[in-house]
SEROBA-658928 format. One record per residue (C-alpha): residue number from 1; residue in one letter; x, y, z. Coordinates in nm, 3 decimals. Last residue first. Layout:
N
   seq   type      east     north        up
   NUM      a         X         Y         Z
...
This chain:
97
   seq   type      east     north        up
    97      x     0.324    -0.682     1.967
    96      x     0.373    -0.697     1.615
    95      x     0.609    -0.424     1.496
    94      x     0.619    -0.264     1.165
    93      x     0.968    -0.115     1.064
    92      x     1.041     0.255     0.991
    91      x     1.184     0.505     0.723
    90      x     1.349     0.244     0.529
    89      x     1.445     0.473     0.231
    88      x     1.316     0.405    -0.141
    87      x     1.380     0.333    -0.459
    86      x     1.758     0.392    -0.470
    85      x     1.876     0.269    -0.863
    84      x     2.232     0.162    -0.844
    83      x     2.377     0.196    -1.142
    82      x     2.396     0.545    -1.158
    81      x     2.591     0.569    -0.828
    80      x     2.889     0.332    -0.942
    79      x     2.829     0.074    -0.763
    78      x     3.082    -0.096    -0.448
    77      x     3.004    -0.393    -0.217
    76      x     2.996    -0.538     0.109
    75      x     2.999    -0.890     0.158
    74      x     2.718    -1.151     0.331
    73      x     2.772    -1.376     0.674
    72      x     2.821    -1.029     0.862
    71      x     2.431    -0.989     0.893
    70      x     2.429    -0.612     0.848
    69      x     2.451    -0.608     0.467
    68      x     2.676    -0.326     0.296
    67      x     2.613    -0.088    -0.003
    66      x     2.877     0.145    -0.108
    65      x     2.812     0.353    -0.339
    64      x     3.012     0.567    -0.607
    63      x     3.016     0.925    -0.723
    62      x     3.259     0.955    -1.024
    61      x     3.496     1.081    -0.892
    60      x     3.432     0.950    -0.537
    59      x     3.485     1.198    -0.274
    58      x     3.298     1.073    -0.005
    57      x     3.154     0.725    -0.091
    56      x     2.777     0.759    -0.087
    55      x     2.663     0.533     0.197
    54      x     2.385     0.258     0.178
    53      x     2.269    -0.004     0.362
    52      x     2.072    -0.258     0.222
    51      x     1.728    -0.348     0.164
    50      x     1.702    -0.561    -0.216
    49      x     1.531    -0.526    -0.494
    48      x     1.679    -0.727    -0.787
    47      x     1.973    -0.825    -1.002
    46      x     2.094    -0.481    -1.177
    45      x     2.146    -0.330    -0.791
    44      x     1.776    -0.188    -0.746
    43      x     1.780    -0.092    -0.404
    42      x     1.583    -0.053    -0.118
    41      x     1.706     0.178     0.141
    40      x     1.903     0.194     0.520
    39      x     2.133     0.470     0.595
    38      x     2.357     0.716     0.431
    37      x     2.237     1.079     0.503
    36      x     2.262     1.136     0.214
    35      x     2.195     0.801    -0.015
    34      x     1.963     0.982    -0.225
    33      x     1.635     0.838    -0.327
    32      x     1.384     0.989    -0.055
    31      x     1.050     1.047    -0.236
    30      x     0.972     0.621    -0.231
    29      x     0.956     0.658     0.172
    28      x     0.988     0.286     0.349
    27      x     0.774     0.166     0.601
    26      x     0.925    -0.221     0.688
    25      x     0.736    -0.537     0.732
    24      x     0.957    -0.792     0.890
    23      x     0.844    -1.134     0.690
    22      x     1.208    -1.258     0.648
    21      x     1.396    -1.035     0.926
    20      x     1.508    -0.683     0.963
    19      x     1.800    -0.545     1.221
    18      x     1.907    -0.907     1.277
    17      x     1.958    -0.945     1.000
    16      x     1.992    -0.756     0.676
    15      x     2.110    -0.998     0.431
    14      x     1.832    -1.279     0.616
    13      x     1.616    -1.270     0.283
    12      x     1.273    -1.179     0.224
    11      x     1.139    -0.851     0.406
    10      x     0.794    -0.708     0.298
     9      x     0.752    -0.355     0.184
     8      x     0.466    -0.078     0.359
     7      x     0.488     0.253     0.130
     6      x     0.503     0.581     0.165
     5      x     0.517     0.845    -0.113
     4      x     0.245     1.040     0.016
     3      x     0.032     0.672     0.043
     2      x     0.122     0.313    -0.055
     1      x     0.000     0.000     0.000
């Protein structure tokens, strides 16, 4: 659902554990597509969407990426800016009490 640019997303994937788990339902906001301040966003890497976060590396000619799981069993890696689409930052996650 989405509404003013917000949208609920479901998790898949354990990348970003512990901080967001498979079926975790995040808020994410589709207006905020730059990685300043770097944080948490989906991404469009050239294989799929995934949540990751993301830091623009300073002083990067030209301006590249770095996007970096917290579960430590997967890498971090570099994209040039333009090729990696931001859709949308994690603005919140859903809680089920």
């Amino acid at each position: 659902s989405a509404t003013n640019g917000l949208a609920l997303v479901r998790v898949e994937g354990t990348s970003m554990e512990p901080d967001y788990r498979p079926g975790d339902r995040v808020l994410v906001d589709t207006t905020r597509t730059l990685p300043t301040p770097a944080g948490a966003f989906i991404i469009w890497d050239g294989l799929g969407l995934a949540i990751k976060n993301v830091e623009l590396i300073p002083r990067s000619d030209p301006p590249r990426i770095r996007l970096m799981s917290t579960n430590p069993e997967f890498g971090t890696y570099e994209l040039p800016l333009e090729e990696g689409v931001i859709v949308a930052r994690v603005v919140g996650k859903w809680q089920w009490r």
